[in-house]
N, C-alpha and C positions, 0 to 999 in steps of 0.2 A: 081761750084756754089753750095749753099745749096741745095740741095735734097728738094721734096715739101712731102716727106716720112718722117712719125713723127721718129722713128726707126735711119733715116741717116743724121737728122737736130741738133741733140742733138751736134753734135764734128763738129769742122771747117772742112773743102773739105780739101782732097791734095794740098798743094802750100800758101793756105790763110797765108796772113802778121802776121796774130797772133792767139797765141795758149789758147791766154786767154779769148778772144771774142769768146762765145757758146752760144746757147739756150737753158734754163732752160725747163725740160722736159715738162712742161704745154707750154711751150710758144711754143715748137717744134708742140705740139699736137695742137696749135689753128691755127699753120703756115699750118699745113697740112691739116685744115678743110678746110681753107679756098682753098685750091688748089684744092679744087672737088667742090665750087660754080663755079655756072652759072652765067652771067651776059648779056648785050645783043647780040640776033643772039645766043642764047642758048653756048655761047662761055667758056671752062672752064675759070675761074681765073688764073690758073697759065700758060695758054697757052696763055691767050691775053699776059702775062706780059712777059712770055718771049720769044711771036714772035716781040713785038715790041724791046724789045732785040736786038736779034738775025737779023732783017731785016733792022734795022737803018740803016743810015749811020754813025751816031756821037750818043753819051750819053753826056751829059751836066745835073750838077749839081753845087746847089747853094753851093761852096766847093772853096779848097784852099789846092794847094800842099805841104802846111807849117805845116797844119791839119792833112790831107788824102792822103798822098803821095802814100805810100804802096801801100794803098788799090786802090790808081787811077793807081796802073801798075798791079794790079792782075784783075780790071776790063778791062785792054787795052789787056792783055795778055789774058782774057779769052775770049772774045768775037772778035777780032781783026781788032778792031775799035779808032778810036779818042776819048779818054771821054775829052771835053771842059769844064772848072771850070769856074765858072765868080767871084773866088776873088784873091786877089792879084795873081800877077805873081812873086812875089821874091823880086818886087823890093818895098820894104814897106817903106814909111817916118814916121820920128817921127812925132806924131803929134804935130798941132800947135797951140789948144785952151789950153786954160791955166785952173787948175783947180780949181772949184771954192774953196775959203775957207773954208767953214765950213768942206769940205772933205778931203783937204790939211791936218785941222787941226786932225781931227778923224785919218787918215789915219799914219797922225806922229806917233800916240801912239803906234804901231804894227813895226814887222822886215818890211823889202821888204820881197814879196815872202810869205807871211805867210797870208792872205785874200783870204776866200771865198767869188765868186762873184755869185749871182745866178738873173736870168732873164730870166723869161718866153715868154715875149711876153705879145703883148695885145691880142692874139688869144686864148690863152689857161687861164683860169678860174678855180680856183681849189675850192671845198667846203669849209666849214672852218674845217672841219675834214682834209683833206688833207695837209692844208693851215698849223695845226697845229703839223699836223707829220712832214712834211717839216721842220720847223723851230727848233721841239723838237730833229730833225735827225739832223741837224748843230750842234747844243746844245752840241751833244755826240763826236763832232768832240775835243771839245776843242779847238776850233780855232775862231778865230774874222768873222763873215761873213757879209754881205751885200746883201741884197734880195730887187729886185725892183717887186713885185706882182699886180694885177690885185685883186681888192677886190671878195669876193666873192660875192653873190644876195643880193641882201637885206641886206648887209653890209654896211657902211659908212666910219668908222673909223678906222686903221688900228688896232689899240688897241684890239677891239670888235673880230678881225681872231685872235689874239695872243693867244697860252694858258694862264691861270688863274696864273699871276704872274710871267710872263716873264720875263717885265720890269724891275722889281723890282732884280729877278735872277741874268741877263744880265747885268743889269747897263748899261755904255757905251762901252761897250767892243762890243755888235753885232748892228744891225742897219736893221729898216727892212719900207720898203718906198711901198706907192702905186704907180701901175702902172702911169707913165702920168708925175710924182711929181719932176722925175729927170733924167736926162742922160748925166753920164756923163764918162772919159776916167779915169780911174785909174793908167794906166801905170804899172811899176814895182811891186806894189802893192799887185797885186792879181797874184797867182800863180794855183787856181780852178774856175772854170769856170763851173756852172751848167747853162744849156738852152734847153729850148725847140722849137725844129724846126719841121713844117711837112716837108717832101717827097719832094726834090727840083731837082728831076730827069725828064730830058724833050728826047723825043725821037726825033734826027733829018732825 
């Protein structure tokens, strides 16, 4: 497992699925602050986290061996426990809502396979600083995307997050929707997938 030492966080452990997945040296450094708080019963941070680790019987996460396969045999192999997924098991059907048109018809104009999909959640709220590097980072993709967003405060109008001449940039080629406004299945369509999840790890 990662070291809670700034020094041994930076490069994946022995054995880890992948060599490309590391911690940027500040992110290594804020992993390892946080491993010398306290929290209750004066108990370190990284000792509550990983005796309930270690003393489980089962790890279950909000996940999918279609997604996390790897990673759910380097957590079964390091701890020598059951980790339980609760999404599909393998056996996935096509879905069977049909999609609506106006996205049928956007969605024609693009290959298969070539749409960014991005979706945050209604939990996460991004400023409109945020709101507008996001979209101005798509932008650089040269690729079509699709963003279902959460407005920011005292926002209204999706327009009002956009930078100053998106629309106008973009044309019809990206498309970018408030939280609530739409959900729907793209299918083939989309071949990137940005989202935002917390922490869906339960100790049994």
């Amino acid at each position: 497992m990662f070291s809670p030492h700034q020094d041994n966080s930076v490069k994946p452990p022995p054995g880890y699925p992948s060599s490309t997945i590391k911690l940027h040296s500040h992110e290594a450094k804020f992993y390892a602050s946080m491993s010398h708080m306290r929290f209750g019963s004066d108990v370190l941070f990284f000792h509550r986290h990983f005796t309930g680790l270690c003393e489980s019987d089962a790890i279950a996460f909000k996940s999918c061996r279609e997604i996390e396969g790897p990673f759910v045999d380097y957590l079964m192999s390091e701890f020598k426990k059951p980790v339980l997924l609760s999404g599909p098991d393998g056996n996935i059907q096509e879905p069977t809502t049909t999609l609506e048109h106006r996205w049928a018809e956007w969605l024609s104009r693009f290959k298969a396979g070539s749409v960014i999909y991005c979706a945050f959640g209604s939990e996460c709220t991004l400023t409109k600083h945020q709101s507008q590097e996001l979209v101005l980072g798509f932008e650089l993709t040269n690729l079509p995307f699709f963003a279902v967003l959460k407005l920011p405060h005292s926002i209204d109008m999706v327009g009002a997050a956009l930078p100053e001449g998106f629309e106008q940039s973009s044309g019809e080629r990206d498309s970018v929707w408030r939280m609530g406004s739409t959900t729907t299945n793209f299918g083939a369509s989309i071949n990137w997938m940005l989202c935002y999840t917390l922490w869906g790890r339960v100790y049994i």
